[in-house]
N, C-alpha and C positions, 0 to 999 in steps of 0.2 A: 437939471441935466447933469448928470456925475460925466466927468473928464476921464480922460486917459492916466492922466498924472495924479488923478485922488485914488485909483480903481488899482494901480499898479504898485506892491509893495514894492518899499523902500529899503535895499540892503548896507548894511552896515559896512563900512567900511573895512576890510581885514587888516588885523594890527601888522606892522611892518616888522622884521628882526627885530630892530637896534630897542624896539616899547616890550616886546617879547623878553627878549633878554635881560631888561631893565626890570622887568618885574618879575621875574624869577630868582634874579639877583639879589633885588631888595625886599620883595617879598617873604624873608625866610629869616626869621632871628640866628637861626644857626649861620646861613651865609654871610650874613652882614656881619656875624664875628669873626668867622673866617677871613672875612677881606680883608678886617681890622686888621688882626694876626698877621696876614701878609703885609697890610701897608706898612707896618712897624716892623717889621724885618728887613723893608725896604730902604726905609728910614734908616734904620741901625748898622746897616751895608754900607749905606752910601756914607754915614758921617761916624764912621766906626773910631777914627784919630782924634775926634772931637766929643764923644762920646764915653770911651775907653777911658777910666779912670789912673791906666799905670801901661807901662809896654809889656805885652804879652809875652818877650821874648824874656823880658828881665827876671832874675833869680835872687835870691836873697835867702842867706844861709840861717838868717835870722826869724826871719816869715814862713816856714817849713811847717805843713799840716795843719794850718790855723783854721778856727772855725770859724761860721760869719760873725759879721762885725759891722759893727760903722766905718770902720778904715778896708775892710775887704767882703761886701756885702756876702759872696759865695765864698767866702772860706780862700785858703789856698793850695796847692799842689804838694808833692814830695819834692819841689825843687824851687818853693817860694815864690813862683809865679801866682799872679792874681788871677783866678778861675773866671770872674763877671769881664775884666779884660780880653780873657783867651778865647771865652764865647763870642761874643761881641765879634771883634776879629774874625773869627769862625763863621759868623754869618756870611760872612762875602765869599769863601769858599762855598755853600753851601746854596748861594743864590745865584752863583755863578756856573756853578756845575749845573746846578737845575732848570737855568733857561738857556742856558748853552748847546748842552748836548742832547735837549729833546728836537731844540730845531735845528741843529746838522740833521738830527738824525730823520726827523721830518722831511728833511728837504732832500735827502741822500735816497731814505725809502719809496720818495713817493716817485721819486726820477726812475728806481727798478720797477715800481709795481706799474707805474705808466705806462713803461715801454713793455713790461711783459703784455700786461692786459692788452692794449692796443696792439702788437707787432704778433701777439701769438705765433704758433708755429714751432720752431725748434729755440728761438729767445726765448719765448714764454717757459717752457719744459726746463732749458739748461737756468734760468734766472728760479725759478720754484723750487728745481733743487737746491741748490745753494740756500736759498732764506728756508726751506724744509730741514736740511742741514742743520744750520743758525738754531731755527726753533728746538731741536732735539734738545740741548742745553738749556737750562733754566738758566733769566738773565742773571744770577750772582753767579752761577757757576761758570759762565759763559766770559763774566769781567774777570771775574780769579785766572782763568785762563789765559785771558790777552793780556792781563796787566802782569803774570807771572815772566813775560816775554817781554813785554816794553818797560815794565818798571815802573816805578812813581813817579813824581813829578805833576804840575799843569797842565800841560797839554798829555800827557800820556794818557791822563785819568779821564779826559774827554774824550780821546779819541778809545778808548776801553768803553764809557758810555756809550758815545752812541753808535759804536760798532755795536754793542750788545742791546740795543733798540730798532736797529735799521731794521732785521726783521720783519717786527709787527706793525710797522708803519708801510713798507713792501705787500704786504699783505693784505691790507687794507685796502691799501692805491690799487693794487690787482684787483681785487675782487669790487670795489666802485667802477674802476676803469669799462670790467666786463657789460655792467649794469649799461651803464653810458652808452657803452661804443655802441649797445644793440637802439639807442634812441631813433626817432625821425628824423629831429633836425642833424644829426650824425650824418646818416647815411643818406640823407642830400647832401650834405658836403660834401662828402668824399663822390656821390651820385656826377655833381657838374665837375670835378676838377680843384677844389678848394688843397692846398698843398697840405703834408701832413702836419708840420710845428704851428700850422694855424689853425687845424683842428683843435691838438694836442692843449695847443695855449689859449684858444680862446672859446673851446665847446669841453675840454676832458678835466682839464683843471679847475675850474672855476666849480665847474658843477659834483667835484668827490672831495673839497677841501673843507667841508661841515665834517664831516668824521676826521678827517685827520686833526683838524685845528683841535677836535675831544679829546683827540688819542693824545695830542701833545700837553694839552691840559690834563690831563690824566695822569701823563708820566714826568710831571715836572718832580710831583711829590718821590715816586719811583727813581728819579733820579737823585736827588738829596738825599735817599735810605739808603739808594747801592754807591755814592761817595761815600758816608756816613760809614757803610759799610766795610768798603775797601781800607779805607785807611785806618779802622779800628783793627784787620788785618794785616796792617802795615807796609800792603802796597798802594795805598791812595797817597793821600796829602802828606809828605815827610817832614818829621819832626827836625826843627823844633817850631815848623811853623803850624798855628794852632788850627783847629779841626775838628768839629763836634766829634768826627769818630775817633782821633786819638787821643781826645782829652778823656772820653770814657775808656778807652785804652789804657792811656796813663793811671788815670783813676779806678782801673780793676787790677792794676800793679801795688797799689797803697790804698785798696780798699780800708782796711780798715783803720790807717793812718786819719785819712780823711774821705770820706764819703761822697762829700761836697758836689767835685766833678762828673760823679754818675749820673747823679740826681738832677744837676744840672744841665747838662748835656742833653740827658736822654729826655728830660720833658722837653726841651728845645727841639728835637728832633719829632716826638708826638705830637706837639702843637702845630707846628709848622706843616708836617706832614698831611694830619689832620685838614687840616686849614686849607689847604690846593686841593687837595680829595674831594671838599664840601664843595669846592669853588668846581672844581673839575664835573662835580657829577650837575651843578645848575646850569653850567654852559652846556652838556652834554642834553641838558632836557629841555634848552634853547632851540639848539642849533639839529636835534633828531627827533622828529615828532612822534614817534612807533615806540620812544621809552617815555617820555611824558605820560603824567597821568592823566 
C-alpha cells in the first residue's frame, strides 16, 4: 500500500539571500579578483602611515623626476615627492569619498523619493520637479557646478557628491515606493488605522532597499571617478595633500619630465573602479532577479 508521504513530491528547499549572493560572489574568477582589488585598497587605507614608504607631503630638490627604483619604486614628481607614497595616501581620499557620499546620498534620496511616492499629490509633482531638474545635468557637470560655489576642501567635495547623486537614488525610492504602496498587505494597513511612519518604516522601506543598496554599490565606483575627477580640475582634493586626481594633474604638468604619476594614478583609478563595477553588477544579480541570467 503506497503512503501519502511516498506518492507526494518532495520540494527542495529555496536557497535563502545571504547562499545566493555567496555564490555569485564567489562563483565568478572575475569577482573574486575584484574583491581582491578591493580588500587591498582597504588594507592600504587603513594602514597607509605604516605602509607609505616616505611622507607624501615631503620635497626634495634633489629627488626631482626620477625614475623607478629600489629607493622610489614609481619614480618621483617635479617637486621630489615619492609617487608609491602619494598614491598610497590617496587611497584614503578615494575610499572615503566612495562609501561616504553614495550613502548620504542613499539615505538623503531614498527619504525624497519615499515621501514623493507615498504622499503623492502636489509633494510628489513639486519633489519630481526638482530631482527632474538635478537629472537635466549630467553628474560631472552637475559637481563642477556645486563645487564651483562651495569650493574644495573634505567636506565640500562630499557634499558636491552626493548632492550630484541624490537624484537617482530619489528616483528609484519613487518609482519602488509606487510599486509598494499599490501591494495588499499596504492597503490593509493603511485599511484598519496602522499610522503612516509604520507603514513607511516597517512595509515601504525594507521592501525597495534591494535596488537602492545596487544603486549604492554601483555608484561607489562613480564616486571615486567624479573625486578623481574633480580634483584633477582643481576643485576637489587641494594640493598639496595627495589625490589620485591631482597627482595625474600634477603629472600632466611634467609629463614628460616624468611620466611615472600618470601611469600610476590612472591604473589605480581603473583597477579600483573596475573592481566595484564587477562587484557592483554581482550584488545587483543577487539582490534583482529580472537581470539575473
Amino acid at each position: 500500500m503506497t503512503t501519502i508521504s511516498e506518492t507526494t513530491p518532495t520540494l527542495a528547499p529555496e536557497p535563502n539571500l545571504l547562499h545566493t549572493l555567496r555564490g555569485i560572489l564567489f562563483g565568478r574568477v572575475s569577482t573574486i579578483i575584484a574583491m581582491a582589488i578591493i580588500g587591498l585598497l582597504v588594507i592600504i587605507a587603513l594602514f597607509a602611515p605604516l605602509l607609505a614608504p616616505y611622507d607624501p607631503l615631503t620635497q626634495s630638490m634633489l629627488k626631482i623626476n626620477r625614475t623607478p627604483s629600489w629607493e622610489n619604486w614609481l619614480g618621483t614628481d617635479q617637486f621630489g615627492r615619492d609617487v608609491l607614497s602619494r598614491m598610497i595616501y590617496g587611497s584614503r581620499n578615494s575610499l572615503i569619498f566612495g562609501l561616504i557620499s553614495p550613502f548620504c546620498a542613499a539615505i538623503i534620496g531614498t527619504t525624497f523619493g519615499v515621501v514623493a511616492g507615498y504622499f503623492g499629490g502636489i509633494v510628489d509633482r513639486l519633489i519630481s520637479r526638482v530631482i527632474d531638474l538635478l537629472l537635466a545635468f549630467p553628474e560631472l557637470l552637475l559637481a563642477i557646478m556645486i563645487a564651483a560655489v562651495l569650493g574644495g576642501g573634505f567636506w565640500n567635495v562630499i557634499i558636491v557628491i552626493t548632492i550630484a547623486f541624490v537624484p537617482g537614488f530619489a528616483r528609484v525610492a519613487r518609482a519602488q515606493t509606487l510599486a509598494v504602496k499599490q501591494e495588499p498587505y499596504v492597503e490593509a494597513a493603511i485599511s484598519i488605522g496602522v499610522r503612516t511612519p509604520v507603514i513607511i518604516f516597517r512595509h515601504i522601506i525594507p521592501n525597495i532597499m534591494a535596488p537602492v543598496v545596487v544603486l549604492m554599490m554601483l555608484w561607489v565606483a562613480s564616486a571615486i571617478r567624479l573625486e578623481a575627477s574633480l580634483s584633477f580640475l582643481g576643485i576637489g582634493t587641494q594640493p598639496p595633500n595627495p589625490s589620485w586626481g591631482n597627482i595625474i594633474r600634477d603629472g600632466l604638468n611634467n609629463i614628460f619630465g616624468s611620466p611615472w604619476p600618470i601611469i600610476g594614478a590612472g591604473a589605480a583609478i581603473t583597477l579600483v573602479v573596475l573592481s566595484f563595477n564587477l562587484v557592483g553588477d554581482a550584488v545587483r544579480d543577487a539582490l534583482d532577479p529580472s537581470t539575473s541570467e
